[in-house]
C-alpha positions in Angstrom: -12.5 -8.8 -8.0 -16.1 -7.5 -8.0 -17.4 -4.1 -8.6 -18.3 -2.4 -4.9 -21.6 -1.5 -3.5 -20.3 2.3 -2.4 -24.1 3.7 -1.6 -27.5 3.2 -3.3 -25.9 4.5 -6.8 -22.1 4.7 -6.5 -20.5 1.7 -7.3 -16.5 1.3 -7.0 -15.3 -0.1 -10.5 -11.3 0.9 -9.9 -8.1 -0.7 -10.4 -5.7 -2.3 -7.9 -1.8 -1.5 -8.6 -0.5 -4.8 -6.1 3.2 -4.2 -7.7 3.8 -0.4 -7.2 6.4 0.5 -5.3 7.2 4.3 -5.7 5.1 7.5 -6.3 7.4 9.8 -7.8 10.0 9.2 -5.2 7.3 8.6 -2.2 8.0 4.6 -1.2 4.8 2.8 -1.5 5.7 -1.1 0.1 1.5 -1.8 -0.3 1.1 -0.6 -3.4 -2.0 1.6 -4.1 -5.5 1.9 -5.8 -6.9 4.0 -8.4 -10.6 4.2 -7.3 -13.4 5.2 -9.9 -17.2 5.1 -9.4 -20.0 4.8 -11.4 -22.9 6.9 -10.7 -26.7 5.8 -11.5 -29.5 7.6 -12.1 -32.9 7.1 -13.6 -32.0 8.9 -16.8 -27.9 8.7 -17.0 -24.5 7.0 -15.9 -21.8 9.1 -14.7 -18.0 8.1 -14.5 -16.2 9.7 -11.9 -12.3 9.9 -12.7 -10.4 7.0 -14.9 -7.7 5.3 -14.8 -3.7 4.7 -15.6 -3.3 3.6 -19.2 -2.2 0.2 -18.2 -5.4 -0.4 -16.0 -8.0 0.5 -18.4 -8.8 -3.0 -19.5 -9.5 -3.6 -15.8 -11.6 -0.2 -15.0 -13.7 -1.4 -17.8 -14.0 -5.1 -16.6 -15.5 -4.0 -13.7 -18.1 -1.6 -15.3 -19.0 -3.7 -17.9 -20.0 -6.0 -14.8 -22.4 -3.1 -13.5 -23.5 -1.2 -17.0 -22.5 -1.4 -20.6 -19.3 1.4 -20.5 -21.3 2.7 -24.2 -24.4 3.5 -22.0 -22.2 6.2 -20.0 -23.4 9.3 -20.5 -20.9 11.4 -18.4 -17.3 11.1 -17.4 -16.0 13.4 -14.8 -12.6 14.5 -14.7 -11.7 15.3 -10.9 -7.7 15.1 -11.8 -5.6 15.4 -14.7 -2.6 13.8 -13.1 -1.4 10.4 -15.1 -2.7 8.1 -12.7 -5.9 9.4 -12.9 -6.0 11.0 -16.8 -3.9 9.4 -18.7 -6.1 6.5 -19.4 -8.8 8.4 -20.4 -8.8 8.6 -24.5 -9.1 4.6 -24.0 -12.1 5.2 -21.7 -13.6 7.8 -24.1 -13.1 5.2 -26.7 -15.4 2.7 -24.9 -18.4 5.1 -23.8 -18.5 7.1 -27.3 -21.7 9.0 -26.7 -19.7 10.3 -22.9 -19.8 14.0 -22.2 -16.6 14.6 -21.1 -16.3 17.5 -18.0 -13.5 19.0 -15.6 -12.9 22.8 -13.9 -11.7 25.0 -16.4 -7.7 24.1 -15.4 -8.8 20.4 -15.8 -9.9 20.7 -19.4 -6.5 23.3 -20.4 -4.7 20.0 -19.2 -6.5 17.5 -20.7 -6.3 19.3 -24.3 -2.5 19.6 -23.7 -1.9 15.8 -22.4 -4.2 14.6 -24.8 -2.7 16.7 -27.7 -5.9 19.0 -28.7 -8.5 16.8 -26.7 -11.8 19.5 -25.7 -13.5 18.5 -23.3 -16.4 21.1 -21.2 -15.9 22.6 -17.9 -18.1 23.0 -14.7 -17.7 24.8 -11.7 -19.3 25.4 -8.3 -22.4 26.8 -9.7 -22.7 23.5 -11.9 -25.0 20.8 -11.6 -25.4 17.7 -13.3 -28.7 15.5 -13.3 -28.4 11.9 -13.1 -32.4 11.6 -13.4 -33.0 12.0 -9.8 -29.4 11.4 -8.6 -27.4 14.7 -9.0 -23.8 15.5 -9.3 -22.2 18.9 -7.5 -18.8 20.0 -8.2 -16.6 22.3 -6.0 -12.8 23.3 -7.4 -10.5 22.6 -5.0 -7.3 24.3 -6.6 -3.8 22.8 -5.1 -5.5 20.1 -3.7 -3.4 19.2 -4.7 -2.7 20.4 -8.4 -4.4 23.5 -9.6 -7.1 21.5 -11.6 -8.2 19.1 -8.7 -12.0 19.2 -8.1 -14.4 17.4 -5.4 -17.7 16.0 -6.8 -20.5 15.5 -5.0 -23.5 13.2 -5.1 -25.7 14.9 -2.0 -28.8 11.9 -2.6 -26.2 9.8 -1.5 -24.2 11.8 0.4 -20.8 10.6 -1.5 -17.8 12.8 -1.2 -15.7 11.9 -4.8 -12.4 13.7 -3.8 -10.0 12.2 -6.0 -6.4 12.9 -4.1 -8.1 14.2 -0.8 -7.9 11.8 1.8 -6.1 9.1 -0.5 -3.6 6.7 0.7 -1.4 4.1 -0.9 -2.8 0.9 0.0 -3.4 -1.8 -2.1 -6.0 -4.3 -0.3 -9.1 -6.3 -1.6 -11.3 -4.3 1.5 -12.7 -1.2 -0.3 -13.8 0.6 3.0 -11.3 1.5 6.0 -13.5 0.1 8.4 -12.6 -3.4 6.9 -9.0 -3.2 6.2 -8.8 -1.8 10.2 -9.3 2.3 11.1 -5.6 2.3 12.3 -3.9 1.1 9.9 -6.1 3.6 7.5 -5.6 6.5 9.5 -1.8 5.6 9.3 -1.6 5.2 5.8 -3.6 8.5 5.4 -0.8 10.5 7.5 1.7 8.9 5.5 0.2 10.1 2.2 -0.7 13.6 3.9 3.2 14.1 5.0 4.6 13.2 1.4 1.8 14.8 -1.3 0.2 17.2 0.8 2.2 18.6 4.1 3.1 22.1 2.3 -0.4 23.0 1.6 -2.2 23.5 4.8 -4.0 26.2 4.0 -5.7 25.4 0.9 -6.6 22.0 2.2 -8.3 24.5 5.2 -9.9 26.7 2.5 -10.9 23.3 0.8 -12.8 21.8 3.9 -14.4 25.4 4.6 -16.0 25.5 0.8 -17.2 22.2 1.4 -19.3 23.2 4.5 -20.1 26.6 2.9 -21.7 24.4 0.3 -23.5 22.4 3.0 -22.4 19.6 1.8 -22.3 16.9 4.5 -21.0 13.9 3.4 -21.8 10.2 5.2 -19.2 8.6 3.0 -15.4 9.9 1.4 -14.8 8.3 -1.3 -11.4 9.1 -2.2 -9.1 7.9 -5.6 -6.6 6.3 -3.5 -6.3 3.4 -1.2 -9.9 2.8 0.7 -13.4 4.7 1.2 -14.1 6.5 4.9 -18.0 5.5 5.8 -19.1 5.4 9.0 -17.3 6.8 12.5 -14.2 7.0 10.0 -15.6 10.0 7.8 -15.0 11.9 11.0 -11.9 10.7 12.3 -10.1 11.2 8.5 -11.8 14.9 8.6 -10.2 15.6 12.0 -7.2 14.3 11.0 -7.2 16.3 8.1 -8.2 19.6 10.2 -5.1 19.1 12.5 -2.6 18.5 10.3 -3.7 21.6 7.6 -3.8 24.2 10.9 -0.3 23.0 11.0 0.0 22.6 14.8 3.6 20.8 15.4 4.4 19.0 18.5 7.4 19.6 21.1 9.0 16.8 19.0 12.4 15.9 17.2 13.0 13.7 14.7 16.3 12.9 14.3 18.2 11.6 10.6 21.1 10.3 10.2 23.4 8.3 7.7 27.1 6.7 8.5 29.9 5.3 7.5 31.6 4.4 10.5 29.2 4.2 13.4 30.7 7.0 15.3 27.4 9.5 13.0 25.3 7.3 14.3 26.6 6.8 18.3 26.0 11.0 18.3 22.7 10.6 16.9 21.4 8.2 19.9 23.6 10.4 22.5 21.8 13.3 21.4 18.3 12.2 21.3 19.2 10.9 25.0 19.7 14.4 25.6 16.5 15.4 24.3 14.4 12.7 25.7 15.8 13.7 28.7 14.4 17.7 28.5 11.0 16.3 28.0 10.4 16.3 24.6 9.7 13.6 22.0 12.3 12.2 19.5 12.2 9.8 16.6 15.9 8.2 15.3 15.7 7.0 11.8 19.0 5.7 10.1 18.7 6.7 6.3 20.4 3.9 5.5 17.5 1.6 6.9 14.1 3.4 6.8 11.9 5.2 3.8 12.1 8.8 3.8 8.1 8.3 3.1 8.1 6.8 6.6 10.3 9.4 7.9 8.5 12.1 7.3 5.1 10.7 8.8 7.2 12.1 11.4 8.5 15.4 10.5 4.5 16.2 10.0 4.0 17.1 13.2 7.6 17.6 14.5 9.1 21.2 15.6 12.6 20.2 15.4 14.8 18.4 12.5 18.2 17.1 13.6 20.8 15.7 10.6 23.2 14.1 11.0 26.2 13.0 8.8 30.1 12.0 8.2 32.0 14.3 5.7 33.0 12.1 2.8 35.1 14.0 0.0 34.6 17.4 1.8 30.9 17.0 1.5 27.3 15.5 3.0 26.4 11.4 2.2 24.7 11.3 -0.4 21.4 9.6 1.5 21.5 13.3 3.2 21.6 15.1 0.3 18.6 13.0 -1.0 16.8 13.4 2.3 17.0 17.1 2.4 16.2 17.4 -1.1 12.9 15.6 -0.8 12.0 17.7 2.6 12.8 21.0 0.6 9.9 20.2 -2.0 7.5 19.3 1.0 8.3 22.6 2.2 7.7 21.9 6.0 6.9 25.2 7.4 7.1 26.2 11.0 10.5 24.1 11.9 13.4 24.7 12.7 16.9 22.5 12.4 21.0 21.6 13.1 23.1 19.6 12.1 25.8 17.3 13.5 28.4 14.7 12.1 32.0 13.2 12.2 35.0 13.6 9.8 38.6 11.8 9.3 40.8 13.8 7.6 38.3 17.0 6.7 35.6 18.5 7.6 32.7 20.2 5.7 29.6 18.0 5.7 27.7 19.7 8.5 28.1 23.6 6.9 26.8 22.2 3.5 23.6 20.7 5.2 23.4 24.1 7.2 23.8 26.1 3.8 20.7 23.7 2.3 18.6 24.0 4.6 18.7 27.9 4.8 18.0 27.3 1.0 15.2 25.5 1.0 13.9 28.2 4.1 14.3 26.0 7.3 16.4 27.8 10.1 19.7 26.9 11.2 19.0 26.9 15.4 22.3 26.7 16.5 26.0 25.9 15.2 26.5 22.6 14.0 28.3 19.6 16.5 31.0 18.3 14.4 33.7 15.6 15.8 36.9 14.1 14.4 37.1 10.3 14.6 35.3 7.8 17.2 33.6 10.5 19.5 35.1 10.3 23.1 33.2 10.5 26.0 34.1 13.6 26.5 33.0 14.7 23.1 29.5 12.4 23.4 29.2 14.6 26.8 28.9 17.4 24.7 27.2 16.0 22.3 23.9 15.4 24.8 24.7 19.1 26.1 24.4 20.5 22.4 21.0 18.3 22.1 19.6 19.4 25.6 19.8 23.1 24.1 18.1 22.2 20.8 15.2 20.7 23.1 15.1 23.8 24.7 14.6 25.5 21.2 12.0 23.6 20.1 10.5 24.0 23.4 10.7 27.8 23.0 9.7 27.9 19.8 6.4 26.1 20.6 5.4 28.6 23.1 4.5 31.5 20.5 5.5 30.2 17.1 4.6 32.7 14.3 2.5 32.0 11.5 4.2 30.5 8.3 3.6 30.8 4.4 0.4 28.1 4.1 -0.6 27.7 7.3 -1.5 29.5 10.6 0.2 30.9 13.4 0.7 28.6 16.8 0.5 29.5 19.9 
């Protein structure tokens, strides 16, 4: 593949990863990009952000293709995460005269990845001339590590925001227009719910430092998946507006795994229920669907429903995976019960309760537990104990207070 026309002097020269398939534990079925750009001016090249080791033969294909990777003069260091940084001796290797920059974090990480590698720092009030093209940086802490940085070239109006607005997608489009605005704007919720839902509020402070810059960028060019140009700049900022105020819908989603069936016949009894008091529900079978699908979901959902059989006393172990990956996304602002069949014991549903007060979600009600194939009777009560959990998420929708990261609801 080609090198990329981005604007008049950003060029895409990145890698395509076709074959991955997880991001530390976040399923990625279309595999991903990891997008660099060369930046021209009349006096100097810059690099913005490298590569994974494995790729760097095919970073530098693709630059060679636009300049001679010796003539860079600049290599910017937006991340120091290994898909972005751990290529980056190689790089150095093959643009020897490079200046090598990142925000003060950025280049404390780089030294101890790279075992003793300096490298300078910039920050806000840094600027970098191309020879009429100019680079601006902004830090952009927990955006999501604490060394992330935006760079900016405002001739161009090119946003270089490394993990902001990324998405796994693996395509040979390079902007979102082409591979179809849907399908980008889905793939960027699905990367915002699984990297990014716990930190609302510095993606909020993030967006406001780019304004206070007066920056105003006509393209986003981000280090995953495809570039926003266009009517989709706006659409991926308003996305991203929404989701960091941390608004959540009357909505459930419901999870679930089984041994059985009968887990599963009081999951879709009880999202009958709360279809029925008006609010929204999503059933997902752990069994069946990605928890990096499932919580697309959860990112705008108010209520969490979980469902499982006791097996040895205790929770499936698909449960205890599911709640372990929602505890390190945080998910502020919802609330949760549990439900579940047993044979011979009980026990599952109070050691989901007792994790989720752990990882700081409440409990909303007692837990529906069942012995056996649930009756009718007992799936009677099952919709009854659902119908009240809608009404919980209802009432906590009408004057939700504000949560650790992100802002109160009303």
């Amino acid at each position: 593949m080609q090198p990329i026309i981005v604007s008049e002097h950003v060029t895409w020269v990145g890698a395509i990863d076709w074959d991955l398939r997880d991001f530390h534990g976040f399923e990625t079925p279309r595999g991903s990009t990891y997008n660099a750009y060369i930046v021209r001016g009349a006096d100097k090249i810059a690099l913005v952000d490298t590569v994974k080791t494995f790729y760097v033969d095919e970073l530098l294909s693709r630059i060679s293709k636009v300049v001679d990777p010796a003539e860079i003069d600049l290599i910017v260091v937006n991340h120091i995460e290994p898909d972005h940084n751990s290529g980056l001796r190689d790089v150095m290797a093959a643009c020897p005269k490079a200046r090598v920059v990142a925000t003060a974090s950025g280049a404390k990480g780089v030294f101890e990845y790279h075992d003793g590698l300096v490298i300078d720092t910039v920050s806000a009030d840094d600027v970098i001339d191309l020879g009429g093209v100019t680079l601006n940086f902004l830090p952009a802490p927990m955006v999501h590590w604490p060394d992330s940085m935006f760079t900016y070239c405002p001739e161009d109006a090119v946003l270089m925001c490394n993990d902001a607005y990324g998405q796994h997608l693996a395509s040979a489009e390079r902007f979102a227009d082409e591979v179809g605005e849907t399908d980008a704007l889905e793939e960027l919720r699905i990367y915002y719910a699984n990297i990014l839902m716990s930190l609302g509020m510095q993606i909020g402070k993030a967006l406001e430092k780019v304004e206070a810059a007066g920056w105003k960028p006509e393209i986003i060019a981000p280090s995953h998946g495809v570039i926003w140009r266009g009517e989709t700049v706006a659409k991926a900022v308003d996305a991203y507006r929404l989701w960091g105020s941390g608004k959540l819908l009357d909505k459930v989603v419901v999870v679930f795994s089984t041994m059985w069936g009968s887990t599963d016949t009081l999951a879709r009894a009880i999202a009958d229920a709360i279809t029925a008091e008006g609010v929204d529900v999503e059933v997902y079978d752990l069994a069946l669907t990605p928890l990096a699908h499932i919580m697309r979901d959860v990112l705008d959902s108010r209520g969490i429903l979980i469902g499982t059989p006791t097996l040895h006393r205790g929770m499936l172990y698909r449960v205890a995976g599911f709640l372990q990956y929602l505890g390190a996304l945080k998910a502020p602002g919802r609330i949760a019960a549990s439900f579940g069949s047993y044979g011979w014991s009980s026990g599952a549903t109070k050691e989901v309760d007792d994790r989720l007060t752990a990882i700081g979600i409440p409990v909303a009600q007692d837990p529906f537990t069942q012995k056996f194939r649930p009756t009718e009777a007992e799936l009677e009560a099952a919709r009854a104990w659902g119908a009240e959990f809608a009404s919980k998420v209802k009432a906590a929708g009408v004057e939700q207070p504000a949560v650790e990261g992100q802002p109160a609801q009303a």
